[in-house]
Structure formats: C-alpha cells, structure tokens
C-alpha positions in Angstrom: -66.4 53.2 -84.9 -63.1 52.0 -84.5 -62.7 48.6 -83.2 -61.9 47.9 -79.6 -58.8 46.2 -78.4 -59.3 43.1 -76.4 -57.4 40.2 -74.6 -56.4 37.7 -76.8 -56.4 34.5 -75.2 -55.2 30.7 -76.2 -54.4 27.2 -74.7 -50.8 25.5 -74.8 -50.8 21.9 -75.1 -47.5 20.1 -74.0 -47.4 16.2 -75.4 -44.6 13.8 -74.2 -44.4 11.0 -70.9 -40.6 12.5 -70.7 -42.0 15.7 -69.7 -45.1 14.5 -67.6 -43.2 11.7 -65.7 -40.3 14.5 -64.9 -37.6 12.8 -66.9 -36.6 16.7 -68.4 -38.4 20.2 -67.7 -40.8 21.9 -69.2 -38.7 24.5 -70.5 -41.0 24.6 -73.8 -43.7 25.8 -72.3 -42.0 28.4 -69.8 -40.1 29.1 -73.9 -43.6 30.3 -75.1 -45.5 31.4 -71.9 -42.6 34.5 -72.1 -42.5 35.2 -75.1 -46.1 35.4 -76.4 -46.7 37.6 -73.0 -44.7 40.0 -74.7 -46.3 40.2 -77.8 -50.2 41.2 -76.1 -50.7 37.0 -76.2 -52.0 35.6 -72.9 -52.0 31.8 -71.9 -55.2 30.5 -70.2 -53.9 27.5 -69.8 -51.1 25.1 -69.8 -51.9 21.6 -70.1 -49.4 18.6 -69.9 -50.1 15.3 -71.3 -48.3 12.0 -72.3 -48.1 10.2 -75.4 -51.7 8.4 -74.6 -53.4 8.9 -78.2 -57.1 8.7 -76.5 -56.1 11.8 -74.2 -54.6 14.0 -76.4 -57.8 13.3 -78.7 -59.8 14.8 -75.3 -57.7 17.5 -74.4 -57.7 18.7 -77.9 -61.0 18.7 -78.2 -61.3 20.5 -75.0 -59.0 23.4 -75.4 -59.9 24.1 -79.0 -63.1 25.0 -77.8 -62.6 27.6 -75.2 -59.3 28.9 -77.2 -58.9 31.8 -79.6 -55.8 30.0 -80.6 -54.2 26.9 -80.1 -50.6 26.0 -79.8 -49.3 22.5 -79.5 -45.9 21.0 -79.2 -44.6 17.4 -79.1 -45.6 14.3 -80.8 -44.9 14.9 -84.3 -41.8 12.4 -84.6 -41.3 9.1 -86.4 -41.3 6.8 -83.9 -44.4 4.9 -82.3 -45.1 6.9 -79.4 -45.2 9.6 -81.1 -49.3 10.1 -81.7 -49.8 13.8 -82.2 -51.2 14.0 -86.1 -53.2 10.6 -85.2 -54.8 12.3 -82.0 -55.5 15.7 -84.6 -57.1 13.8 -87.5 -59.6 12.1 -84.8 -60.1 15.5 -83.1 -61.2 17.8 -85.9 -62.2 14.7 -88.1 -59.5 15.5 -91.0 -57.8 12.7 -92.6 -54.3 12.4 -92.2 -52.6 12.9 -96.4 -49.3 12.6 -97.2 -47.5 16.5 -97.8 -45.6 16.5 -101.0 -43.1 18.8 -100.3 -41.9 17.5 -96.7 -41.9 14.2 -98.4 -39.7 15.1 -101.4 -37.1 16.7 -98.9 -37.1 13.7 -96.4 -36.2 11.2 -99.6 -33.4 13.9 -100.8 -31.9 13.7 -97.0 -32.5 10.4 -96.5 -30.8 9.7 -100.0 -27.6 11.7 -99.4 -27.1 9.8 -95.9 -27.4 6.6 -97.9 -30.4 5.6 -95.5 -33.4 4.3 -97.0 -36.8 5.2 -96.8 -39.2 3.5 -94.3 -43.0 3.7 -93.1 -41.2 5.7 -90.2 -39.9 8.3 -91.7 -43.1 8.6 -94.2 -45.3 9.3 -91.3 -42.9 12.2 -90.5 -44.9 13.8 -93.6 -48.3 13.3 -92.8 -50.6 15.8 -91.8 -54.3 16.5 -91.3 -56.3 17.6 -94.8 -55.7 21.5 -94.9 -52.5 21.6 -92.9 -49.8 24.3 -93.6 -46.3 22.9 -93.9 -44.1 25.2 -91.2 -41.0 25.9 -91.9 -37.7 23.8 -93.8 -36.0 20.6 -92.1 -38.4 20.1 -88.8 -41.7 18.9 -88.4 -44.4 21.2 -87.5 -48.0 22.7 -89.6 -50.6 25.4 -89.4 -54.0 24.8 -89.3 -57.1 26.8 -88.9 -60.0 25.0 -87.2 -63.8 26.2 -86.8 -61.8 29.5 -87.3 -59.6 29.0 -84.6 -55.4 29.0 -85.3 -53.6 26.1 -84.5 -50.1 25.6 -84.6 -48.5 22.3 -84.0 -44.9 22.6 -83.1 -41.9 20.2 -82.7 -40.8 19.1 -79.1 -36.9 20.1 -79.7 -36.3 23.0 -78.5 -34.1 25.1 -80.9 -37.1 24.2 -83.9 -39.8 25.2 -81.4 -37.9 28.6 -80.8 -37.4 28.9 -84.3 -40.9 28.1 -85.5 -42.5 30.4 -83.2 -39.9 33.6 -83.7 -40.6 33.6 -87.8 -43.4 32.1 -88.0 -46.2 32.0 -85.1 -46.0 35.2 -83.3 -45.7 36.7 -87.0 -49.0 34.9 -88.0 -51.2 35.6 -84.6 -49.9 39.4 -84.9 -51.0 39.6 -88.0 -54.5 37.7 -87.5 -55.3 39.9 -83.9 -54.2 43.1 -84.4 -56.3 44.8 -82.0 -55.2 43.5 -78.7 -54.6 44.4 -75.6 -51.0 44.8 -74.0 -49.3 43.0 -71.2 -46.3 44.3 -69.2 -44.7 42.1 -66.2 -42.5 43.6 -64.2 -40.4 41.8 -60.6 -39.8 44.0 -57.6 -37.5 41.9 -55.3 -37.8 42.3 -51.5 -36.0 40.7 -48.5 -37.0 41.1 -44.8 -40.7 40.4 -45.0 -42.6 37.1 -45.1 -45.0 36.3 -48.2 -48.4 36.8 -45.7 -46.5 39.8 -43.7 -46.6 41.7 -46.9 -49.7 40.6 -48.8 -51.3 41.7 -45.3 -49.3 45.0 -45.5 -50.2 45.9 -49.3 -54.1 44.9 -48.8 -54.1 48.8 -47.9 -53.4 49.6 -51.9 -55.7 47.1 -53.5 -58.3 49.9 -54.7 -55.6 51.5 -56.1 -54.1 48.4 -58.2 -56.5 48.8 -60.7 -55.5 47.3 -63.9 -52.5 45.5 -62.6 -52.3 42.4 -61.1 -50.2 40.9 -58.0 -48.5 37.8 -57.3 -46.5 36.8 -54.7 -43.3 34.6 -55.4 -41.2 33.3 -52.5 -37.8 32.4 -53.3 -35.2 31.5 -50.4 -34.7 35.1 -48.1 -37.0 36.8 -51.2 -40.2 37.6 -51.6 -40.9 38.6 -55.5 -43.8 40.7 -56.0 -45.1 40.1 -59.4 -46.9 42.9 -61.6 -49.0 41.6 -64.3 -50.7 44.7 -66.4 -53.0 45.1 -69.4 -53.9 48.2 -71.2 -54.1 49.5 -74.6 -50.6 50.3 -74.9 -47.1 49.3 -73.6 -46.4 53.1 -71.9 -50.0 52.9 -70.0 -49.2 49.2 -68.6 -45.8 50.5 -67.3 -47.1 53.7 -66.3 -49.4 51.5 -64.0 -46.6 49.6 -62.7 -44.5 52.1 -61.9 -47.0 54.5 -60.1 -48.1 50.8 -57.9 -44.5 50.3 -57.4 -44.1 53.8 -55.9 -46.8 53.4 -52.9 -45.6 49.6 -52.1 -42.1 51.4 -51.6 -43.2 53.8 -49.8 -45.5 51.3 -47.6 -42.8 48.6 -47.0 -39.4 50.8 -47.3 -36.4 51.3 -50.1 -34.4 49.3 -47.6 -36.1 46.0 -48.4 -35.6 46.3 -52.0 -33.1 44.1 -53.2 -33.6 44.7 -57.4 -36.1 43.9 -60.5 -36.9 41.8 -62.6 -33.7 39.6 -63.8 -31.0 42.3 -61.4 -29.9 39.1 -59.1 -28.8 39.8 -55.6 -25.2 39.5 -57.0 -25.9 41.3 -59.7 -27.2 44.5 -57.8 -24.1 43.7 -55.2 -21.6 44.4 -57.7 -23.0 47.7 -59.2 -23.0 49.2 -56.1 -19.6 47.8 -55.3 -18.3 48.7 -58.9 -20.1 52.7 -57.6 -18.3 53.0 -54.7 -15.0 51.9 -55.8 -14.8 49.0 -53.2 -13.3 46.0 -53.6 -14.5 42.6 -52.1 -12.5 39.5 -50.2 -14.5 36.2 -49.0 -13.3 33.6 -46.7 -15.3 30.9 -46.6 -15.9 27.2 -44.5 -19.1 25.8 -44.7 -19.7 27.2 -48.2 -17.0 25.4 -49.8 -16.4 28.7 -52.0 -20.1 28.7 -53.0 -20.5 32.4 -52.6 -17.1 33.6 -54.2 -18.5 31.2 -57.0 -21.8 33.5 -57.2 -20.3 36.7 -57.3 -17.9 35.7 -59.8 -20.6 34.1 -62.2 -21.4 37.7 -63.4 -19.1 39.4 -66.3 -16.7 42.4 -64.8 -16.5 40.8 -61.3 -13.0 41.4 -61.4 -14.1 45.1 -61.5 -14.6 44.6 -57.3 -13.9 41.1 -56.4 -10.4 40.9 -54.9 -9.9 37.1 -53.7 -11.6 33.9 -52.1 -10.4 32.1 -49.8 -11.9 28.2 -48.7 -10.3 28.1 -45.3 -12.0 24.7 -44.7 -9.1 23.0 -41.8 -8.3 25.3 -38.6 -5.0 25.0 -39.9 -6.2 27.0 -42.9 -7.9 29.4 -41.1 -4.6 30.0 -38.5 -2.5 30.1 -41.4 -4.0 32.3 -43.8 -6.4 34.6 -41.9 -4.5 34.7 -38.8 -7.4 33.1 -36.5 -5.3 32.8 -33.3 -5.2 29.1 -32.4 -6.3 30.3 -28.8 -10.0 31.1 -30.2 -10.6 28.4 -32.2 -9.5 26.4 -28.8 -11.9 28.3 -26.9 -14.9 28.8 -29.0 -14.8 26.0 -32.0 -14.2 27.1 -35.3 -18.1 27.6 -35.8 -18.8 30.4 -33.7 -19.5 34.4 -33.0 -15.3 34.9 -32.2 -14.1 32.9 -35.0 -16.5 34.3 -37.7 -15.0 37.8 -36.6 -11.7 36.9 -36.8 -11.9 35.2 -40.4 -13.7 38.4 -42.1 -11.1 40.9 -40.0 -8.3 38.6 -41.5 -9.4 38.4 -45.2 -10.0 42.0 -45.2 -6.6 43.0 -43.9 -4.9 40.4 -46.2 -6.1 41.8 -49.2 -6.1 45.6 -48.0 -10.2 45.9 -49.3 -13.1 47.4 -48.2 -15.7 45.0 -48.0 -15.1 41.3 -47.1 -17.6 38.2 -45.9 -17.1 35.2 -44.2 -18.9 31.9 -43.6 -18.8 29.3 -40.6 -21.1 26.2 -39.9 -22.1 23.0 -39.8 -23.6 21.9 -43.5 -24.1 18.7 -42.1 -25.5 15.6 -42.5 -22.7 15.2 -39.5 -21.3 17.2 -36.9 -24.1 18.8 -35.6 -24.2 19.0 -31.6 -26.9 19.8 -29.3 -25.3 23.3 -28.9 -24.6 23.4 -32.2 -26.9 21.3 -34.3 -26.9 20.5 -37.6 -27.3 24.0 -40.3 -25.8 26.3 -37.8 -23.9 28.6 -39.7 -22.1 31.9 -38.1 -21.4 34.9 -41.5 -19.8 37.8 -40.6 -19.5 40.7 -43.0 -16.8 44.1 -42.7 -17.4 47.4 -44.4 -15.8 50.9 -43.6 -18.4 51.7 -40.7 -18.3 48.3 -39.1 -17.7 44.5 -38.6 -20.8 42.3 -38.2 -21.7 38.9 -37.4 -25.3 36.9 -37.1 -26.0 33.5 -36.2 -28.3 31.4 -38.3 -30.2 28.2 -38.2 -30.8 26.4 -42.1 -33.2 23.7 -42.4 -33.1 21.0 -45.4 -29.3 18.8 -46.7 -26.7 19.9 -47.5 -26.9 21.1 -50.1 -29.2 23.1 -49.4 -27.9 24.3 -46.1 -24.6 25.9 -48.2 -26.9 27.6 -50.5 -29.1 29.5 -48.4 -25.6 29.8 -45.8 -24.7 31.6 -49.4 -27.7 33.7 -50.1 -28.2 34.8 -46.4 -24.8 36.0 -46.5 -25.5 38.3 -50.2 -28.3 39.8 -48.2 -26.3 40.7 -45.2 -23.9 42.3 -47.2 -26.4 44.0 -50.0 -27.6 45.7 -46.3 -24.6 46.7 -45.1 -24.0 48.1 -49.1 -27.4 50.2 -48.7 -26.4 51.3 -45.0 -22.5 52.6 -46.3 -24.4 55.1 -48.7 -23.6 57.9 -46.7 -20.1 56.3 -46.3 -19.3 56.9 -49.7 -20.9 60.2 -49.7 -18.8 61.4 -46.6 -15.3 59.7 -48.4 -16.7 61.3 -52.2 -16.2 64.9 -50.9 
C-alpha cells in the first residue's frame, strides 16, 4: 500500500532584540512563511525571541518537540550578543567543536584583508557535534535532532534567501516527499465591511470544504484569503476556484477589485490600457499622491496623460479654469469646486477619464462645517461626471492616503460601470 500524503508541519524561530524591540521588520520570517507555503511546507508557528541565551534554550526546546522540522535564523554572528550555537549545544546537549573547513576559510579571508584572527571570529566556526556546514562565506549548519531537521540560518537577509533556495527547501523535499499541497489564493473586494461579509458567506461554509478563509482588511478592502490543501496543486486550485465562483455570485462581480498581488492601480490601468482611454488627475489635498500611484506601475504612460498639483486657488483658476466666482462662493474644498477641477483637467488634456481631489489633510484648517479629513474627489468618464464627499479619520498622512485610495476605488467603479461604454463606441 502506497503511502499516504500528509501535512508536513514545522516551527520558525526568529532570534534578535532588533527584531523583537521593533528596530527593523520581520521580513525573514514573512521571506520563509511564503516560500515554504509553496513548496507543501506549513508553519505552525512563528516565534520571536531576543538575544536572551536562557530563552532561546526554552523555546528551542519547546518547538523541537512538537516540530517535524525546525528552522532557525539569527544569532550565529561573532559578536557577544550573539548566543545562538551556545543556546543549541545546551538544548540538545551537543558540545560546541570547532568546524575545520569554515575555520580554514575565515583565516584565508581574514589573511587577504590583512586582519588578524581573534576569539571573535573563531566562534564564527563553532558548531554543535554533528552539525552540517551550509553553504560557502555565511554562517549557517544542518542538523538532525531526535530525527527531526534543523536548519540554523543567518539573520541577513540575501544569505537566508540563499541558504534556503539551494539548500533547505532542497533537503526537506527530498526528506518528505509524500506531502500534502497548499495553494493561497486573494480575492480583493471593496464595498463590504469585514463582519458584513463573513455574515454573508456563513451561507457557503458546508461547501468550503478543504479550503480555508481569512478575512484581511486593508483601508476601503476587504481581502478574502483562501488557504487549500490536497494531494495535488490542480485539486487545491480547483477548490479555490469553484469557492470563488459562489462567493461572486453571493456578493456581486461589481465588488471585485482584483487577486492576489493585481493592485487597485494595477487592475485600473489594464482596463484603461483595454479601452483605449487615457487618464488626467488634478489634485489638492493629495499633494500628487495618486498620480504618484498610478505611475508607480511599468507602461503607465500607455493611459496616463498628466497630473496636475493645483494646491493655491491661483493654481486651480489658472490651470483648470475654476472660475474665481466659485471658489468665492463655495471654498475651494467643496461639491462645486471638485466638479469644476476634474471638468477642467479633462478638457485640458482632451482624455477620457480624469480625477480630482479637494480637502482638508489637516492637522489645521479644519472648520466646524468643514472639519479636519474632509476631502471632496470627483471623477469624469464618457457617461458622466461624479463627485462624493468623504470624512478620513487618522494624520495626515494618513488622511492623503486613504483621500488617494478612496479616489482609485471611485474610479475602478466608474471603469466597471463604462463597460458597456466601450462596447457601444467598439462597434
């Protein structure tokens, strides 16, 4: 009887205070999280620790025991805080011996610097009794435990990625061969609320079976996350994609903004590219934030026409044509004036499609009619010229941000809603 594939399952251990106290991100570990995930590898659990010698010993310890295998990075450097082998020779009881060939090469390097060698460096080449030197030039060993695969890894990053490419994934691949797949897969949606839809999709949980899903807000976005695991690649996606199908259907194709990595400017720009529209922003509040997203993406220049910062009424009169009457009237954040800059940047550059921001970013300037995060974005297509008026919460900063994204979603709907625009103008 053939053997059965199963779920092969291990811990990641993180060492370093510049990671636990904040001081950089964790990007190691999201490195390794990804990439093992799509090699049929799954993580049951990250753990994050400093360069406390006694803790590392515990958590060691701990995660070698309910691990299949074992993957640590961080702590294998020259200096004093760095207490990784230490914390492993305690752990599984191995002395630490001084490897030959790492040494060699350290004295040749040290040599052609004209550096000399030190107790500092020769700790560099220690590792437990029956470690595996890893690779040439960085720090980092194999070994197999109670029959259980460890790798210890460096903490910089290009020798982790390295390391793991050639030699880790290669080793576990080759020591669990029968093992389940996973497939993840994003399904972007705007318009709902994270506990509007989890309520909605409650309906389909009987028929999620074999696929899991997560719910991610992000800004205007909700990101439905679809984790599945079967015995082959084409089963976990078949799985997906039939679950994707009936959450459509549930929650509508209008809500759908993209998947996985398709950005919102991303998915703006194909169907601008399809139609053969071009694109024009004039912009206040936003400081040229959002012509600065949509021309962060290869080809823009495929549909993106201009951007104008029209920060100073004086701007705004004298390259959009605002009429100095209704900025007098209505302030330049308003309904009127929001019209009046998208009408003007669209006839100015003779395009199709054009956005506009307005608004108070703030700290300052608010009023009690118009406090603080009021931003006005107006948006022009073939079929019509809209405006909405929002309220953003949070500084600045992050007031010309989501002024930014809100204004990619009102124009990726006005996209969707033109389909039969083009269709009309294609015949």
């Amino acid at each position: 009887m053939a053997e059965p594939l199963r779920t092969v399952a291990g811990s990641l251990i993180t060492i370093g205070d510049e990671i636990l106290f904040g001081d950089i991100p964790n990007g190691n570990a999201h490195h390794i999280a990804v990439e093992f995930r799509s090699r049929g590898f799954r993580l049951e659990r990250m753990v994050t620790i400093g360069d406390d010698e006694d803790e590392i010993v515990k958590t060691l310890s701990r995660c070698h025991q309910e691990s299949q295998f074992l993957i640590v990075t961080g702590g294998l450097g020259p200096t004093d805080d760095d207490r990784t082998n230490a914390a492993v020779s305690r752990a599984f009881k191995r002395p630490l011996l001084q490897d030959p060939g790492y040494t060699q090469w350290l004295k040749e390097r040290l040599a052609k610097q004209g550096r000399p060698w030190s107790e500092q460096v020769a700790k560099m080449a220690q590792m437990p009794q029956g470690a595996i030197k890893l690779g040439v030039g960085m720090a980092g060993y194999f070994l197999e435990h109670e029959e259980v695969p460890c790798y210890f890894l460096p903490g910089v990053p290009h020798e982790m990625r390295t390391l793991v490419a050639e030699l880790v994934i290669p080793g576990l691949e080759k020591r669990f061969p029968k093992r389940l797949v996973s497939v993840k897969e994003i399904l972007r949606l705007h318009g709902y609320f994270e506990s509007e839809l989890n309520r909605r999709l409650l309906t389909l949980r009987a028929e999620a079976s074999g696929v899991e899903i997560g719910y991610l807000p992000h800004d205007a976005e909700v990101r439905l996350t679809f984790l599945a695991t079967a015995e082959s690649e084409q089963v976990a996606r078949t799985r997906i994609e039939e679950l994707e199908k009936k959450i459509i259907a549930l929650v509508g194709q209008e809500h759908v903004i993209g998947r996985n990595q398709e950005t919102l400017e991303k998915v703006i720009g194909e169907k601008l590219r399809e139609r053969g529209w071009r694109l024009a922003v004039a912009e206040s509040c936003t400081g040229g934030l959002l012509a600065r997203k949509i021309t962060a993406l290869s080809g823009a220049s495929d549909y993106f026409d201009r951007g104008l910062v029209t920060y100073s009424n004086g701007a705004k009169e004298e390259l959009l044509k605002v009429p100095r009457e209704l900025l007098a009237a209505h302030g330049a954040v308003s309904e009127e004036v929001a019209l009046a800059m998208v009408r003007g940047v669209r006839d100015g550059a003779g395009v199709e499609v054009a956005l506009a921001t307005t608004g108070i970013a703030g700290p300052t300037g608010g009023t009690e009619e118009k406090p603080v995060g009021t931003v006005f974005i107006a948006c022009a297509t073939p079929r019509q010229c809209e405006v909405e008026k929002r309220h953003f919460t949070g500084n600045r900063e992050l007031v010309q941000e989501r002024a930014a994204q809100a204004a990619l979603i009102m124009l990726w709907r006005n996209l969707y809603e033109n389909t039969e625009v083009r269709s009309q103008n294609s015949e």
